[in-house]
C-alpha positions as CSV (number, residue, x, y, z in Angstrom):
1,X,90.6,128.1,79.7
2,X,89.5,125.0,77.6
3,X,92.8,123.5,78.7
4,X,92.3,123.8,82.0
5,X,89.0,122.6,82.3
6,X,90.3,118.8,80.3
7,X,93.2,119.0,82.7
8,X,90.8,119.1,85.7
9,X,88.1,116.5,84.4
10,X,91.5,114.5,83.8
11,X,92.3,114.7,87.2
12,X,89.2,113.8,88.5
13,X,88.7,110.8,86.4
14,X,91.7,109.4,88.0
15,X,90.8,109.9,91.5
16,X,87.6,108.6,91.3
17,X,89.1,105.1,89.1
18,X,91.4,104.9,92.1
19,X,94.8,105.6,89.3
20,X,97.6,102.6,90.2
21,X,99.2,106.0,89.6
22,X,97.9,107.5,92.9
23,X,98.1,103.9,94.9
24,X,101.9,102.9,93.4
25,X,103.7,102.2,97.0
26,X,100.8,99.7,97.4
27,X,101.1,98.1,93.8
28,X,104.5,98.1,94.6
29,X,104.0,96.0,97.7
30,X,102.0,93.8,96.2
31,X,104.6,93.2,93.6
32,X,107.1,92.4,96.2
33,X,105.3,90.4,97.7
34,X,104.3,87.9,94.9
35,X,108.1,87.9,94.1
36,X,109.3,86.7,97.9
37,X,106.6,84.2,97.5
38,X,107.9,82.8,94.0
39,X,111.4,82.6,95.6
40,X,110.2,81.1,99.0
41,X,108.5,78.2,96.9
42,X,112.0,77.5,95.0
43,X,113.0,74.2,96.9
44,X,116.3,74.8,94.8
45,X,116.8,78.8,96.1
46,X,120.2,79.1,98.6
47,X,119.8,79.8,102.4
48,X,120.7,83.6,101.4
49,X,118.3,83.9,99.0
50,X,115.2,82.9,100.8
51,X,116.7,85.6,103.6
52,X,117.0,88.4,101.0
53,X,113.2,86.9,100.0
54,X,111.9,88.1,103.4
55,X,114.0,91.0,103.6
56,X,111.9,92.1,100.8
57,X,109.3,91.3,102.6
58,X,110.0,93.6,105.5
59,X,110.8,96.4,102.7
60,X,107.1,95.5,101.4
61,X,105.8,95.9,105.3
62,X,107.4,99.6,105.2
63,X,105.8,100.3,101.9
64,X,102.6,99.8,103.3
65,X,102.6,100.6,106.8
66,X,99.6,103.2,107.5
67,X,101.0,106.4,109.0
68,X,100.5,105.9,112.7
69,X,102.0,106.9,116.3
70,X,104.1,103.9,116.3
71,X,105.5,104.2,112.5
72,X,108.8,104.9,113.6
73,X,109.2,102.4,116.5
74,X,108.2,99.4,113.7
75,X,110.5,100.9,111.4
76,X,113.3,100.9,114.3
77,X,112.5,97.3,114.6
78,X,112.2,96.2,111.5
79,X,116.0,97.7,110.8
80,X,117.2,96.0,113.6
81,X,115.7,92.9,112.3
82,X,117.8,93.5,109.4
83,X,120.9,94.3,110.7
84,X,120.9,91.7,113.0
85,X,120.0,88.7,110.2
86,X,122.3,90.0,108.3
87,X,125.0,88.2,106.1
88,X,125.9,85.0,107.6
89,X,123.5,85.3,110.4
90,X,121.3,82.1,110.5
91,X,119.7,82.9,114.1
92,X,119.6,86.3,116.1
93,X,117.8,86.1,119.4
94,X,118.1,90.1,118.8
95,X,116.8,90.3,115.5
96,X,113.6,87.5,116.5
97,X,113.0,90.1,119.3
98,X,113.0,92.9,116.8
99,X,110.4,91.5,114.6
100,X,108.3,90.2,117.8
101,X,108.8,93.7,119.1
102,X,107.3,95.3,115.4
103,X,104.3,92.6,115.4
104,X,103.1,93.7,119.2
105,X,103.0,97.4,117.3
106,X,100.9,96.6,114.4
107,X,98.8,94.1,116.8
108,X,97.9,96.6,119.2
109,X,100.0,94.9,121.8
110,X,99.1,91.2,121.2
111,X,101.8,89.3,121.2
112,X,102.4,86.5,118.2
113,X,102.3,82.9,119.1
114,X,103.1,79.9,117.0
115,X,99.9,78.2,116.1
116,X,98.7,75.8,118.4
117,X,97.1,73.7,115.8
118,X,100.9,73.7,113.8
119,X,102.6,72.9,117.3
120,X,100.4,69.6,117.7
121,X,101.4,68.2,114.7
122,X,104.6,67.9,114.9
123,X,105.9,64.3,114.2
124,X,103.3,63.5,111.6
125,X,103.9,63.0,108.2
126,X,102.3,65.8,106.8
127,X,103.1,68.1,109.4
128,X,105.9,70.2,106.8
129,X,102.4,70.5,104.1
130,X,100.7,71.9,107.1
131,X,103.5,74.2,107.9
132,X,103.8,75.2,104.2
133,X,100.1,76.0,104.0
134,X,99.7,78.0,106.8
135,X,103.1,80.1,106.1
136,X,101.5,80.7,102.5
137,X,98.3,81.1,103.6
138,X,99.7,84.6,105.5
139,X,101.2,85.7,102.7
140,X,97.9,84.7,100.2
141,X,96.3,87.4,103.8
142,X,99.1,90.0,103.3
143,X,98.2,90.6,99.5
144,X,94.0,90.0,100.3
145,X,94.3,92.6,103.1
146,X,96.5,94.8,101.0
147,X,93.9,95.0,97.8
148,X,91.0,95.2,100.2
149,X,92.6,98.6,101.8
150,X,93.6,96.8,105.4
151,X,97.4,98.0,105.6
152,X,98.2,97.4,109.2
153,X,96.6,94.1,108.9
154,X,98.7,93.5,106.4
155,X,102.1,94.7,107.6
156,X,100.8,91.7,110.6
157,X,100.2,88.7,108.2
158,X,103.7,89.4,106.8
159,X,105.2,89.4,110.1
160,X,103.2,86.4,111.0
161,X,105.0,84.6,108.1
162,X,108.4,85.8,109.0
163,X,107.7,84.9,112.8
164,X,106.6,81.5,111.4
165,X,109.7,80.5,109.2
166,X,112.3,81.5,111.9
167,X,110.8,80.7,115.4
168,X,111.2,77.1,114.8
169,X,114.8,78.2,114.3
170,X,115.0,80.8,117.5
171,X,112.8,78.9,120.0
């Protein structure tokens, strides 16, 4: 009897500390996350590895995807995504319309644009710091909206970064 009752006052503790136990996909994520970004900011990392960098970055978007109506239809996408910017792809018109296809689902339909203020720039010389900011700046979002308890917005910050580093490329 004793037993029992440490084993449920055990229990409870760790729901109400919030365990990393109980939230591991998330922590996982997160983890993921940091490590794309690490490789992203290697100036030295290979063509392929910056592309397995933000593969990981659509296996983070899975992890934390909330459990919705669409879940399926982003996962679809993201796979095609995937296949189609797969080794020794550098563009896929199929695989940009993939990932534009899984951002109108966690945006309620919106579709993504490149930002304005980035498109205006173009031609000065610190337009590729601007760039660089803003493309980190969605994935300093993704882990902010991720601790905070905002999934979907989230999953949309990465795809905003992804969106960001190939439409240059696609468009």
């Amino acid at each position: 009897m004793k037993k029992r009752s440490i084993i449920t006052w055990v229990a409870a503790g760790l729901l109400l500390a919030g365990s990393p136990l109980l939230r591991s996909s998330d922590t996982d994520a997160g983890s993921m996350i940091k490590h794309a970004e690490s490789v992203i900011l290697d100036l030295s990392a290979s063509h392929e590895v910056v592309k397995a960098a933000w593969f990981e970055l659509l296996d983070a978007s899975l992890l934390i995807l909330p459990r919705a109506d669409y879940a399926d239809d982003y996962r679809s996408s993201i796979e095609t995504a995937k296949k189609e910017f797969g080794p020794g792809a550098l563009f896929s018109d199929k695989g940009y319309q993939a990932l534009a296809q899984a951002y109108r689902l966690v945006a309620a339909g919106e579709e993504w644009e490149f930002p304005e203020e980035l498109l205006k720039g173009r031609g000065e010389e610190d337009h590729m710091e601007k760039v660089k900011a803003a493309c980190m700046g969605k994935l300093d979002s993704a882990l902010s909206e991720l601790k905070a308890g905002r999934k979907e917005e989230s999953v949309r910050s990465l795809l905003a970064f992804i969106l960001m580093v190939i439409t240059p490329v696609c468009r």
